[in-house]
MDTraj code that builds the backbone (N, CA, C; nanometers):
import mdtraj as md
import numpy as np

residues = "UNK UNK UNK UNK UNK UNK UNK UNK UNK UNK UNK UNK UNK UNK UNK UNK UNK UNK UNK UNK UNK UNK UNK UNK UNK UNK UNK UNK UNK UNK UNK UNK UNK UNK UNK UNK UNK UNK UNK UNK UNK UNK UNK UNK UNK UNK UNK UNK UNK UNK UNK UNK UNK UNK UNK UNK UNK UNK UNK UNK UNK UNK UNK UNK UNK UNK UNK UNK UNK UNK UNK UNK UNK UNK UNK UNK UNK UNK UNK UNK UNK UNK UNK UNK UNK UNK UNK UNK UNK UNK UNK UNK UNK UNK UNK UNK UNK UNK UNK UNK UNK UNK UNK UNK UNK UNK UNK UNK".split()
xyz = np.array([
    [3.1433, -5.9283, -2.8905],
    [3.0193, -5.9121, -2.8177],
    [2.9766, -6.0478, -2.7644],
    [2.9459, -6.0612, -2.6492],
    [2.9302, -6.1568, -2.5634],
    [2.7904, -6.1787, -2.6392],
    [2.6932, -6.2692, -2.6421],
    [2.5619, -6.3414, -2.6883],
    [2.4936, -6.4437, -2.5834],
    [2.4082, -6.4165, -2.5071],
    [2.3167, -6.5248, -2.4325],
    [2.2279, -6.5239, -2.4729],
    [2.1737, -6.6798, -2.5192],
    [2.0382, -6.6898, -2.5534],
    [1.9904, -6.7763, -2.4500],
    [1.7999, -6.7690, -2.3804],
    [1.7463, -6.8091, -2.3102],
    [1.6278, -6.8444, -2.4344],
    [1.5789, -6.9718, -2.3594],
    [1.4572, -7.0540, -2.4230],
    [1.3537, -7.0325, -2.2946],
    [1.2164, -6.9643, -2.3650],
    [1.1243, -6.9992, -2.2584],
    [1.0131, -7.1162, -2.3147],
    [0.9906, -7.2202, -2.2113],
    [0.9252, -7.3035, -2.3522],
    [0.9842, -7.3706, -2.4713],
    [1.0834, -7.3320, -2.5242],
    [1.1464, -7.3500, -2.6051],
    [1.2978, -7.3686, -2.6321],
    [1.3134, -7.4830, -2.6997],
    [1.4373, -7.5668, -2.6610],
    [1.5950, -7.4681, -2.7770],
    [1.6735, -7.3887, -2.7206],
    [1.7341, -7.3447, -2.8287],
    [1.8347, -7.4317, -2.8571],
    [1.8433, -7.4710, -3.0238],
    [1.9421, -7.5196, -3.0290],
    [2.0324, -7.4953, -3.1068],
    [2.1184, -7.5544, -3.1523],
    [2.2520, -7.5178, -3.1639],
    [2.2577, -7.4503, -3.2975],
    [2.1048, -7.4514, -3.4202],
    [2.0799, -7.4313, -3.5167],
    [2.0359, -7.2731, -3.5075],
    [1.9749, -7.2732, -3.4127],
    [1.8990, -7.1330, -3.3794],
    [2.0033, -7.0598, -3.3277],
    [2.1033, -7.0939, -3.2466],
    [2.2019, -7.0038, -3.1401],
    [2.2782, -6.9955, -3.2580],
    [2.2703, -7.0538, -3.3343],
    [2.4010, -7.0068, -3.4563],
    [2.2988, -6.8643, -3.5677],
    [2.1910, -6.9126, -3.5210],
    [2.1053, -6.7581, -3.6427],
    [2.1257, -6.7007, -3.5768],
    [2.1426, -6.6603, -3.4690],
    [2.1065, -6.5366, -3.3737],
    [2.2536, -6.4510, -3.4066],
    [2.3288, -6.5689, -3.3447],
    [2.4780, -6.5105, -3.3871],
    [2.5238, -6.4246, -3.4776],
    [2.4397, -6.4849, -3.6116],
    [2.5144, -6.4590, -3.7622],
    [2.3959, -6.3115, -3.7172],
    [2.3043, -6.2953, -3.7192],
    [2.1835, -6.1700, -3.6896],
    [2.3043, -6.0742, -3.6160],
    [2.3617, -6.0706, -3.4667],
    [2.3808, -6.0000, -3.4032],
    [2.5214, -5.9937, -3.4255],
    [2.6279, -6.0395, -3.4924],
    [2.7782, -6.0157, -3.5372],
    [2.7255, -5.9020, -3.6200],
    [2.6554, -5.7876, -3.6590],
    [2.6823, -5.6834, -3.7465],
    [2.6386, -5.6204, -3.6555],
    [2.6223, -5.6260, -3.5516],
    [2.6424, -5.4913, -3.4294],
    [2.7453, -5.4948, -3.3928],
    [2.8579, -5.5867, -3.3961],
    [2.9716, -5.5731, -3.3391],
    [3.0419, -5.4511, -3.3927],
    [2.9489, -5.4447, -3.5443],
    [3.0567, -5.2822, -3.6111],
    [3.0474, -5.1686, -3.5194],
    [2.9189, -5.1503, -3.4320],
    [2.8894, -5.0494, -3.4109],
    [2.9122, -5.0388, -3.2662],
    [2.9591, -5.1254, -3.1853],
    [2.9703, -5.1613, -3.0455],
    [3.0724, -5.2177, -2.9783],
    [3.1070, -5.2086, -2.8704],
    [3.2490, -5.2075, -2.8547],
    [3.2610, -5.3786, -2.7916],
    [3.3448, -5.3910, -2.7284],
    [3.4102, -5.5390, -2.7184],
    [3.3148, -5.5967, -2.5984],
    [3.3307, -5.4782, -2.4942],
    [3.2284, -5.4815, -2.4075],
    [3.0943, -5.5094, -2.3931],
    [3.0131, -5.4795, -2.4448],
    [2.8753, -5.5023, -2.5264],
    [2.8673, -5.6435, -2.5106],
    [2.7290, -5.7023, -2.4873],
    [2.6987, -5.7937, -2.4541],
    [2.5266, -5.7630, -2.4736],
    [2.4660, -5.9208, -2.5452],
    [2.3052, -5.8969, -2.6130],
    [2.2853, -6.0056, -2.5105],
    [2.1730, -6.0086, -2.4770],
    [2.0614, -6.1637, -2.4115],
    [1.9523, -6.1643, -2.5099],
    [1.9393, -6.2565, -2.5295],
    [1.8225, -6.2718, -2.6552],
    [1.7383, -6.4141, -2.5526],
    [1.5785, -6.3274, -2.5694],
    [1.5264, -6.4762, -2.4950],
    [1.3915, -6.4929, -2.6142],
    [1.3652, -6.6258, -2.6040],
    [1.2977, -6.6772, -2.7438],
    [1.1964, -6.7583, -2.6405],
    [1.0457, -6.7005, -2.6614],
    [0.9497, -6.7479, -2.6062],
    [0.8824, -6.8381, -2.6932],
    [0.8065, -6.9390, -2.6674],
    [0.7149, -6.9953, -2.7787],
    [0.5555, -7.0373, -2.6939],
    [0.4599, -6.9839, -2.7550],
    [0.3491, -6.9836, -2.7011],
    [0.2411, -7.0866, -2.8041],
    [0.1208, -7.0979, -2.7531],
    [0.0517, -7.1999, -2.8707],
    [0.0749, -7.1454, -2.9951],
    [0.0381, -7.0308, -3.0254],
    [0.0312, -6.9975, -3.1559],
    [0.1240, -6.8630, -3.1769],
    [0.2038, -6.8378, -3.1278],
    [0.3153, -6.7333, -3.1171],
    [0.4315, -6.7770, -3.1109],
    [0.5106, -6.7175, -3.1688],
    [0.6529, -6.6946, -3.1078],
    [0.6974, -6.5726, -3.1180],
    [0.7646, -6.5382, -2.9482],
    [0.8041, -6.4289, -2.9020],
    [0.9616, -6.4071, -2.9289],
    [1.0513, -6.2954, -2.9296],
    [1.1767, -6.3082, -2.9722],
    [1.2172, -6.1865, -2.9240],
    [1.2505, -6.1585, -2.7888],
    [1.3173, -6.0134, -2.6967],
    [1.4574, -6.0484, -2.7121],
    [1.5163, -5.8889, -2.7703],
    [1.6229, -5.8925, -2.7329],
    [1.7173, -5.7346, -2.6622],
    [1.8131, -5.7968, -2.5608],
    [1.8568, -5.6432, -2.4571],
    [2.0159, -5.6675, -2.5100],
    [2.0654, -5.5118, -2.5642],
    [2.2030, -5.5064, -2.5605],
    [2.2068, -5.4113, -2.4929],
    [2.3618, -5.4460, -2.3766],
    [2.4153, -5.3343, -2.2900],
    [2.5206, -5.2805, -2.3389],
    [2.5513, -5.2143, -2.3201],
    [2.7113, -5.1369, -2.3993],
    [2.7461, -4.9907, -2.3308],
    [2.8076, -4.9624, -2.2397],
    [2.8605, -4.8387, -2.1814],
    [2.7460, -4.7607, -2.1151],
    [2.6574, -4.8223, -1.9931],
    [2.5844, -4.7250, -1.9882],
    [2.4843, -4.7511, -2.0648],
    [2.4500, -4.7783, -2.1694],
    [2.3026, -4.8175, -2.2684],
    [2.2487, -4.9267, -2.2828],
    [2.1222, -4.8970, -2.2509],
    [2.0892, -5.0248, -2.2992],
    [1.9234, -5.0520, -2.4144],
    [1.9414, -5.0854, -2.4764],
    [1.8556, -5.1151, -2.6215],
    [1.7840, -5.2457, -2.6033],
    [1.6524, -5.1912, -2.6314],
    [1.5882, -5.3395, -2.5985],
    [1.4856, -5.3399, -2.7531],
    [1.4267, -5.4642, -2.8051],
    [1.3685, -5.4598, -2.9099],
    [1.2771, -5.6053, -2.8653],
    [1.1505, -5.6306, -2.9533],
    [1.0854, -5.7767, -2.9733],
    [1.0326, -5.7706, -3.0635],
    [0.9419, -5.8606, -3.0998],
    [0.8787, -5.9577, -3.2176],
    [0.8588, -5.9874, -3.2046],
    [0.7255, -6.0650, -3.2741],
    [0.6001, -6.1477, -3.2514],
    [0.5494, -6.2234, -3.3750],
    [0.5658, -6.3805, -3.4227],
    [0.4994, -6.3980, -3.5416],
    [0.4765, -6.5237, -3.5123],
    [0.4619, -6.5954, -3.6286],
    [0.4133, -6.6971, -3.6409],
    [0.5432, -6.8605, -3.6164],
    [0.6674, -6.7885, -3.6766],
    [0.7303, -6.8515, -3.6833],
    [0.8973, -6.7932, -3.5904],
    [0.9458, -6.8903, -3.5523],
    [1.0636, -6.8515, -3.4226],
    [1.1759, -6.7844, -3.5473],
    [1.1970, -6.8084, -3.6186],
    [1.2802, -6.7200, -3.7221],
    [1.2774, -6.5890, -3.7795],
    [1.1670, -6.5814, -3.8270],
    [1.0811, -6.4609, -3.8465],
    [1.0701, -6.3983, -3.7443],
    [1.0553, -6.4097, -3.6366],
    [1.0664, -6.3588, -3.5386],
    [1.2078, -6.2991, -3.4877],
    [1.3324, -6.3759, -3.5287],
    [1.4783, -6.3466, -3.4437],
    [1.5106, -6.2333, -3.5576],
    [1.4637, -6.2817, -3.6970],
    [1.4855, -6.1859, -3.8209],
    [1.4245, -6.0523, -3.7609],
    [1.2972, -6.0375, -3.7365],
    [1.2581, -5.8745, -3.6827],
    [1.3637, -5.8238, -3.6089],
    [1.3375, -5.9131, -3.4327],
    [1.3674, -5.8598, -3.3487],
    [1.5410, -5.8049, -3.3692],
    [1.5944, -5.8480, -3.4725],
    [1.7367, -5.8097, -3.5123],
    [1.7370, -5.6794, -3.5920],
    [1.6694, -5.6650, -3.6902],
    [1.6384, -5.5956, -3.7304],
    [1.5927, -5.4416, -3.6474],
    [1.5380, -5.4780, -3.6176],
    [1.4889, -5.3664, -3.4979],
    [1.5575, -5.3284, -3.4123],
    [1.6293, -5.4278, -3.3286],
    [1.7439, -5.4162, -3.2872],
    [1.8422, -5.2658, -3.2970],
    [1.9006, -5.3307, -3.4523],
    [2.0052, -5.2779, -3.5208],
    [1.9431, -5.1448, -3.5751],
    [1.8487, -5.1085, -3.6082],
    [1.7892, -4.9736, -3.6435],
    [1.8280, -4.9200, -3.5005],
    [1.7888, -4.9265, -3.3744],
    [1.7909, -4.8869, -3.2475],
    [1.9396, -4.7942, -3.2673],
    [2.0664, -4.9300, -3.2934],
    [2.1699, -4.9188, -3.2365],
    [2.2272, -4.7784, -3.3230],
    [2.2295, -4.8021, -3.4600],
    [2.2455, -4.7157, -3.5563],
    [2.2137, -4.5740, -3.5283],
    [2.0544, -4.5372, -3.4264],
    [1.9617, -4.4608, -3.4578],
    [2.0898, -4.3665, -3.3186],
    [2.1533, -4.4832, -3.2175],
    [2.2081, -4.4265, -3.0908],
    [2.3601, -4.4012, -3.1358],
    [2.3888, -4.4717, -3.2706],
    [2.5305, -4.4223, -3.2937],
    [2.4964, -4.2503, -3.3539],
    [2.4574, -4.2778, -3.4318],
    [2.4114, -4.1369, -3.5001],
    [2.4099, -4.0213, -3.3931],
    [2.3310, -4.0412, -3.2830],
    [2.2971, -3.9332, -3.1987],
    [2.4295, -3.9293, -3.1096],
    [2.5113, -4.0056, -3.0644],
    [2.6313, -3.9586, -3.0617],
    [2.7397, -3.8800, -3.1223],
    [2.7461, -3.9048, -3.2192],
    [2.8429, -3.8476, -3.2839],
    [2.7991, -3.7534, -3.3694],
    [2.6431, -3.7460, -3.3764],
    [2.6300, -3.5742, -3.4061],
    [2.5625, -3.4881, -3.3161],
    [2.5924, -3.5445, -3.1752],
    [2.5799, -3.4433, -3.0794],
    [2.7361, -3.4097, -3.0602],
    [2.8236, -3.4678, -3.0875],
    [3.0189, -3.4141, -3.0918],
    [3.0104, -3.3095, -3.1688],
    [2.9468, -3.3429, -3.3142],
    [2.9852, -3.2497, -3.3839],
    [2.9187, -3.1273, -3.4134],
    [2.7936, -3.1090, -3.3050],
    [2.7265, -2.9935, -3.3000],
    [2.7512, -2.9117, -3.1794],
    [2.8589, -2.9758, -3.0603],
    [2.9510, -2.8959, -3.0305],
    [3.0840, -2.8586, -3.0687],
    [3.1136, -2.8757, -3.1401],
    [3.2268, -2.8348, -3.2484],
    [3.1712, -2.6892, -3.3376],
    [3.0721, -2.7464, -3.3957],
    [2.9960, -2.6121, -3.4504],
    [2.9595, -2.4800, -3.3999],
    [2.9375, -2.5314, -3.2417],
    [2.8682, -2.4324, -3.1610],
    [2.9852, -2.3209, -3.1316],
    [3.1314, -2.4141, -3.0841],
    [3.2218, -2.3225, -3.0895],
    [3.3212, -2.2288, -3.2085],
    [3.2929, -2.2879, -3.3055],
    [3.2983, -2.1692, -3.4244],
    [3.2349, -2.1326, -3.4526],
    [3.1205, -2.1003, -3.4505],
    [2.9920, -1.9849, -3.4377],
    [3.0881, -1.8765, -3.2637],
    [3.1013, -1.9474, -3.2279],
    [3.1158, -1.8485, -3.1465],
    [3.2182, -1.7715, -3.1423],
    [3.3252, -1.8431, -3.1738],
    [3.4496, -1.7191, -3.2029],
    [3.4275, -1.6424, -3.2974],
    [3.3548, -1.6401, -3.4017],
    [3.3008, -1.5612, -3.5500],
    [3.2881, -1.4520, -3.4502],
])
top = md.Topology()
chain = top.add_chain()
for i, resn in enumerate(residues, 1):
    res = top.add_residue(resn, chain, resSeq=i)
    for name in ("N", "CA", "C"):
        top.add_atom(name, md.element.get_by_symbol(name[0]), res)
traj = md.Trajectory(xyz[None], top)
């Protein structure tokens, strides 16, 4: 999975582009080679913002976060993230297998 991170305001560095990384390598289970995240990391007076968009076949998943601190923040927005992705694997593959079902109900 490809990874771009953007700084608004805020300088990313090589400490942070490596959290994000280690955060978003456990979607790679669920996503194909193709797949590619942009993660952009805002910092405001008393905020930090933390959006992130993965594309993958046609989909695309977007999540953010808002706290006090730019970590806490990449921690949500990953988090959230990855519930998303999970929530879209699921609905794939048991919409397969509820046409599978549909057609042995029907030959019965």
């Amino acid at each position: 999975m490809q990874i771009l991170v953007t700084g608004k305001h805020f300088d990313v560095t090589q400490a942070t582009h490596q959290h994000i990384t280690e955060k978003l390598k456990r979607l790679g289970r669920y996503m194909d080679d193709s797949a590619s995240a942009h993660v952009v990391l805002q910092l405001e007076k008393t905020r930090c913002l933390a959006e992130g968009t993965i594309t993958a076949k046609g989909t695309r998943l977007h999540a953010s976060a808002e706290t006090k601190d730019m970590y806490s923040a990449i921690d949500s927005m990953a988090i959230k993230i990855e519930r998303q992705v999970l929530k879209h694997k699921n609905k794939i593959s048991s919409h397969h297998r509820d046409e599978d079902a549909l057609k042995i109900k029907e030959e019965t």
